[in-house]
N, C-alpha and C positions, 0 to 999 in steps of 0.2 A: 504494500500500500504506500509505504513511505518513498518505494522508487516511483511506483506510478505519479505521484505529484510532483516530484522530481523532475519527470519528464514531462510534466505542462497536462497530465492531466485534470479534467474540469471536474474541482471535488464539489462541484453542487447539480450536476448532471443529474437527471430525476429520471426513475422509472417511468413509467404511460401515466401510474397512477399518482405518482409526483413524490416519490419517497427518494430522499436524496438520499448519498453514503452514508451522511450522519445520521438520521432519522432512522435506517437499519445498524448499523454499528447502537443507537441508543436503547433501539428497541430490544435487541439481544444482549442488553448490559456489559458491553465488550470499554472498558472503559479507557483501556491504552488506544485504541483506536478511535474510540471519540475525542482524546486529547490530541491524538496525530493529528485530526481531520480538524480541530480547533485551530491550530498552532497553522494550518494550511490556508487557515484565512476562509473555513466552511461556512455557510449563513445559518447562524444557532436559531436564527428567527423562521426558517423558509418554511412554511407547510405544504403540507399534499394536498390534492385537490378537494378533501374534507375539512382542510386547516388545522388537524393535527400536525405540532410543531415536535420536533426532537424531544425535547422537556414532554411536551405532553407525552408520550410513547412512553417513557422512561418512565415516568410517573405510574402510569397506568400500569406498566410489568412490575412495577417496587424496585428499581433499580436505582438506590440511594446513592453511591459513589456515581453514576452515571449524571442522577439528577445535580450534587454537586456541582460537578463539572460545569455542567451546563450554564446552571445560574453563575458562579462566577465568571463566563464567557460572555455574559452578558444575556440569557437566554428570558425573555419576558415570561413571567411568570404570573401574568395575567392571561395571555393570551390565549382566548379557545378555541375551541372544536365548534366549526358551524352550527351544532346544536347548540353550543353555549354553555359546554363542557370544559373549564380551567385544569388545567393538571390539580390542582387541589379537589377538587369535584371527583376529579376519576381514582385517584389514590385512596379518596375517604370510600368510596365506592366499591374497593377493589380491597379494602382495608389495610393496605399499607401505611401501617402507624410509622413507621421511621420518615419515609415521604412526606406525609402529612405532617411530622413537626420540622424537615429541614425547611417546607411551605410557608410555615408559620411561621419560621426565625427568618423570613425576608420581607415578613411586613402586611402580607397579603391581606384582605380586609374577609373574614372569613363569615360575612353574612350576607355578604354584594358577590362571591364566587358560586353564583346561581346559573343552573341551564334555562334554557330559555321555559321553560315550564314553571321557575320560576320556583326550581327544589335544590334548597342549598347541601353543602358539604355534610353538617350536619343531620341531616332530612334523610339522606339516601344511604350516610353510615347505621343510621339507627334500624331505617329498615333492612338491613342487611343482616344488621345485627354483629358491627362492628364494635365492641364495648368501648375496649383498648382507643380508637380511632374517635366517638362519642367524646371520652372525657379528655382529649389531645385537645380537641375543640373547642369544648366546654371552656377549658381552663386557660383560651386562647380568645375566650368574650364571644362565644357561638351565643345566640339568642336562640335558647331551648323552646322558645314559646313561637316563631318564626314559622309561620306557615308554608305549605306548597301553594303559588299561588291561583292554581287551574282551579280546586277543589275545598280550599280550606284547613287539609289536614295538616295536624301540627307532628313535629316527630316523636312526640307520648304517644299522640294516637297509632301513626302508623305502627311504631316497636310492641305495643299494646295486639294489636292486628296478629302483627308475626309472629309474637309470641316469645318476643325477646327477654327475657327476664332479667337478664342484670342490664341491658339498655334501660329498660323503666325502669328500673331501679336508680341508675346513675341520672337521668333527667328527672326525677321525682326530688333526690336528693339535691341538687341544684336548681329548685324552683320552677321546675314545669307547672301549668296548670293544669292538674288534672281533670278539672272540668271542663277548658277548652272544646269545643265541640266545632265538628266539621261544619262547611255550611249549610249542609243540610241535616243538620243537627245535633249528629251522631258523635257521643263523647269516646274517651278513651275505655272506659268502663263498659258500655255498650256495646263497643265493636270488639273486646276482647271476649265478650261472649259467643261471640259468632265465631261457629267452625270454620278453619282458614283452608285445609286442602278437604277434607271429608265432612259431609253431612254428617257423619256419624261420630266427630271425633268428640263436640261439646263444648269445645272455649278452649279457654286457657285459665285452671282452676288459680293456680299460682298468683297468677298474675290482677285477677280477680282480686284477689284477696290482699294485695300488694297496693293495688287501687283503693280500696275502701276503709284500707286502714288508713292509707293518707288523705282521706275525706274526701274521695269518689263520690258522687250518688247520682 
């Protein structure tokens, strides 16, 4: 690789689908070679034709030494994916807690890294049921109480839904409202009643009960 640049090759040449050298070197976490491809003068910024940038890829595989890199090369660390998918959005999503807090120690405003739906970092960790990833957040000024904004739900309700037990636990503990309710009504109490893959399965007892002790009703 390092002869190929040597000899005037063009290190920001894109596949069809517009994935330059870097953006594959970031994506496979190879990070000597993302630093070769750096130092060769690559554009840490370029995206493919979906606007996932290098960072974003990195992000999304948990590839921390990669993501480093990238941000001190200068790599925006706002920038997202045509959906409106921030590398921080895809890492809380993907639960890569190391990710998520080198994100955070560069400042990023973690309630405005929304996809265009309008479901922040903290929203799509819970419903995954990311704990770890949750209180990286939390403890980073995540607004527990911050809804999706399609729907209304808050992320007590959706982790309530899944059936996350230490996510509602970790956002109860830090001030969620547990009465919060979607906007069409439906509280967190409510919809953890409702069977999530099986008619037959009955709620979520736990979690119930986790609810109503913190003054559910």
């Amino acid at each position: 690789m390092r002869a190929l640049t040597k000899s005037g090759a063009d290190v920001n040449k894109a596949t069809d689908d517009g994935a330059t050298p870097l953006y594959i070197a970031a994506q496979q976490g190879h990070e000597t070679v993302v630093r070769a491809l750096i130092q060769a003068r690559a554009d840490v910024n370029k995206g493919t034709d979906n606007g996932a940038t290098a960072l974003f890829v990195a992000a999304q595989m948990g590839h921390e030494a990669v993501v480093r890199v990238l941000i001190q090369a200068g790599a925006d660390v706002n920038r997202a994916r045509d959906d409106g998918a921030t590398p921080l959005f895809i890492a809380a999503q993907n639960g890569h807690e190391a990710v998520v807090r080198v994100l955070i120690e560069t400042g990023v405003d973690v309630n405005k890294a929304t996809n265009d739906d309008g479901v922040t970092p903290l929203y799509i960790a819970a419903e995954e049921g990311h704990d770890s990833v949750v209180r990286a957040l939390i403890e980073a000024s995540a607004d527990v109480n911050m809804a999706a904004t399609d729907d209304g739900v808050s992320p007590l309700c959706i982790a309530a839904h899944k059936g996350h037990e230490t996510v509602v636990r970790a956002l109860i503990e830090t001030g969620a409202d547990v009465n919060k309710a979607k906007d069409n009504g439906v509280t967190p109490l409510s919809v953890s009643m409702i069977p999530v893959y099986n008619v037959d399965q009955g709620g979520h007892a736990a979690i119930v009960q986790i609810l109503r002790d913190a003054g559910a009703v």
